[in-house]
N, C-alpha and C positions, 0 to 999 in steps of 0.2 A: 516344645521339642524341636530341635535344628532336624531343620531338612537333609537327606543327605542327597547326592547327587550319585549318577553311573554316563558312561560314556556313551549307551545307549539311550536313556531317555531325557537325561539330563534330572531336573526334580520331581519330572511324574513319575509315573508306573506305568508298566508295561504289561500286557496278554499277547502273548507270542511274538510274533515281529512289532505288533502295532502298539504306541507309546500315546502317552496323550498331556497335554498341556492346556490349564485353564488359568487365565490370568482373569484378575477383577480391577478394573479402571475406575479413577473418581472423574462423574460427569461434569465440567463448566455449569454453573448457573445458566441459564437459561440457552442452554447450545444443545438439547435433545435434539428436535427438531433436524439441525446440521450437522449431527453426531450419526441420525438414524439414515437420511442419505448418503453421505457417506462412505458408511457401511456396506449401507446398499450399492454403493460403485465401487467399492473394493470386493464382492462378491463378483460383482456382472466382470471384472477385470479377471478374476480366476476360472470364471466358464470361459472367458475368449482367448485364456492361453491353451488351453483346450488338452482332452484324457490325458495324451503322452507327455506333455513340457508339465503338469501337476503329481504325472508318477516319477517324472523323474528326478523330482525335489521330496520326493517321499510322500507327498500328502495325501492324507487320505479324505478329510473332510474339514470344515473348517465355521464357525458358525460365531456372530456378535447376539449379546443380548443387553439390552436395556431393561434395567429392572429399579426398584425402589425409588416407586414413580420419577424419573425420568434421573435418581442420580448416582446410577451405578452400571458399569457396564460390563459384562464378561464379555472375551474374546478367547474362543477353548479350540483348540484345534488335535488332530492326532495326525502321527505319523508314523512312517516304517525305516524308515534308513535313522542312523543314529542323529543323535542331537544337534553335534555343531555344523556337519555337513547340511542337517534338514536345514538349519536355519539362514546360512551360506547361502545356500541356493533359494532360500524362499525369498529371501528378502529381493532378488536377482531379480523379479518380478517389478520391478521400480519402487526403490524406495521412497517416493513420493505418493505412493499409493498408500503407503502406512501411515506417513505425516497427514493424510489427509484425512484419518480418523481421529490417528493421537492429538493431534493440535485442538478438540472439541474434549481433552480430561484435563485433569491438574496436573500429573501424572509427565505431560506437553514441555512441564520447564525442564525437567531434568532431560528430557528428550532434542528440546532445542539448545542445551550445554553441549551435548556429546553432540548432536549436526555441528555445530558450530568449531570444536576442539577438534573436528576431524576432517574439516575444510569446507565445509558448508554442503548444500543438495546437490550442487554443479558438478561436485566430486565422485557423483552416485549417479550419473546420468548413463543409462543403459549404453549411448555411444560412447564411452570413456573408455580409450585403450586401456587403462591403467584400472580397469573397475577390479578385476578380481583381486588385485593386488590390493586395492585398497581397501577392500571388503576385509582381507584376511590381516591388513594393519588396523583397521578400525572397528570392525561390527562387532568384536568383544563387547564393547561400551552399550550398546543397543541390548543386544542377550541379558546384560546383567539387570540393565531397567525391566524388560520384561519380564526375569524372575524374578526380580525384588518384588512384583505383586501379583506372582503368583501361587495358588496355593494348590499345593501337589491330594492328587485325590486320594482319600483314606479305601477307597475299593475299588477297581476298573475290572471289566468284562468287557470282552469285544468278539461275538459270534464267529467271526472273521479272520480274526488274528492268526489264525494257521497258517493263512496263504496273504504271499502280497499282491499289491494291485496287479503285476504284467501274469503273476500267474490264475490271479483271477481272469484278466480278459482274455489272455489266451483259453481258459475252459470253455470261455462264454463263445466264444469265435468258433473253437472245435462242435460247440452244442450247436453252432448255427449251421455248420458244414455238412453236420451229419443226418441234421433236420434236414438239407437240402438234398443228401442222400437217399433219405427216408422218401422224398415227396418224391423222386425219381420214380418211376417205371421202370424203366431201363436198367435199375438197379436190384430187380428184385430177387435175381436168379445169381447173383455175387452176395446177395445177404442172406443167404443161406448156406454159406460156409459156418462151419462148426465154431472157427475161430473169431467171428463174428459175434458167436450167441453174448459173451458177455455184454456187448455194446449193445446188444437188442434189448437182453434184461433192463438193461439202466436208463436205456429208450424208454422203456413199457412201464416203469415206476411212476 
């Protein structure tokens, strides 16, 4: 059955704001090993852009797996802003950080046609005045390889999907504020305004 697409998730499915994308890669013969490092530096590279620069490309989480002893690899990630902007902006993160996984599948040739059809890595170098421009003349060719293997999920749930990431951390900040309210002294005889009680209740839970 053909996949169909929406402007929000693109091929996957969606639970509220948050969308999700799993793709399945065929492993190189014996490049587990430099596929699973890797990975692992394309992971350490998304904790050092750090909370703000990953909500603001939509991401919410993002995870590789190696599986059928050493030759198949999922890369599933979810998100909250729509599709082609998520992907715009993710890729923005240096696109040599992707080549530095993909080039360890088979999956690598068709990835090194479109680098190449589209002026090679040089043309993708975060200092490139001209990156966004070229982003938006060429990362079509990238998207379509990524969904050509991928396959959209027959059921998603996501606890979370009500709320996005800036209105999640703003809750979290407010609960730290008010924790530090609470540990006040000084504060005891203003928390006892009427208008107050509901923040006590949901304190006291």
């Amino acid at each position: 059955m053909a996949s169909t697409t929406s402007e929000k998730s693109g091929k996957g499915l969606t639970d509220g704001v948050v969308s999700e994308l799993a793709t399945y890669w065929n492993v190189l013969p014996g490049h587990e090993e430099e596929l699973r490092a890797a990975t692992q530096r394309f992971a350490d590279i998304l904790h050092s852009a750090g909370l703000e620069k990953n909500i603001h490309t939509g991401l919410r989480d993002q995870r590789h797996v190696i599986f059928d002893g050493g030759e198949r690899l999922m890369w599933a990630t979810t998100f909250e802003t729509e599709w082609d902007p998520y992907f715009d902006d993710f890729v923005q993160i240096g696109i040599e950080h992707f080549l530095d996984w993909m080039q360890h599948t088979t999956q690598y040739e068709d990835v090194s046609a479109w680098l190449e059809s589209s002026g090679g890595v040089e043309t993708f170098r975060l200092d490139n005045p001209d990156l966004e421009a070229q982003l938006k003349r060429s990362v079509g060719g990238l998207k379509a390889i990524v969904q050509s293997v991928q396959s959209p999920a027959t059921g998603y749930v996501n606890n979370t999907g009500t709320w996005t990431m800036p209105e999640i951390v703003k809750a979290m900040r407010v609960q730290q504020a008010f924790q530090q309210v609470l540990d006040d002294p000084a504060a005891e005889e203003a928390l006892q305004h009427p208008a107050l009680k509901p923040l006590l209740d949901q304190a006291a839970e």
